[in-house]
C-alpha angles and dihedrals in degrees: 000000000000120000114253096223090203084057086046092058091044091057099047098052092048090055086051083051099048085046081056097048087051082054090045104043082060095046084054089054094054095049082053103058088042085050091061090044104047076045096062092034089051086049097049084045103057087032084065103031107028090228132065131246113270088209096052086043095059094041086045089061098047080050099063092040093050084050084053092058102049084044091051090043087043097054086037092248088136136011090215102121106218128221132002091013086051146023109308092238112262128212106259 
């Protein structure tokens, strides 16, 4: 049985995508873990001043969509690799 040198490409580069969605999935721990911790800051904050923090809002935003994209990468909606491999997403 010969080797098909086109299958061999193909299996290489999905076993450099399953090495990146290791590197995702923990990606995806860590934001998390900084997502649970912006939440409650942005709650005492309000709790003491009555209004959020412009600055968490708009990192809370990049946040969620930063999530969306590891979640994309990682269901194979999309082959972007997200950061740091990528543009951290910016608000547009």
């Amino acid at each position: 049985m010969r080797s098909d040198p086109e299958n061999t490409g193909n299996t290489r580069n999905i076993w450099m995508r399953g090495l990146f969605m290791l590197l995702m999935g923990f990606a995806l721990h860590v934001s998390g873990t900084v997502l649970a911790v912006v939440a409650v800051v942005q709650f005492v904050i309000v709790l003491a001043n009555g209004s959020p923090n412009a600055r968490l809002l708009v990192f809370g935003r990049s946040l969620a969509d930063y999530l969306r994209q590891i979640v994309n990468y990682l269901t194979f909606v999309t082959e972007t690799i997200p950061f740091p491999f990528g543009e951290w997403p910016t608000d547009e």
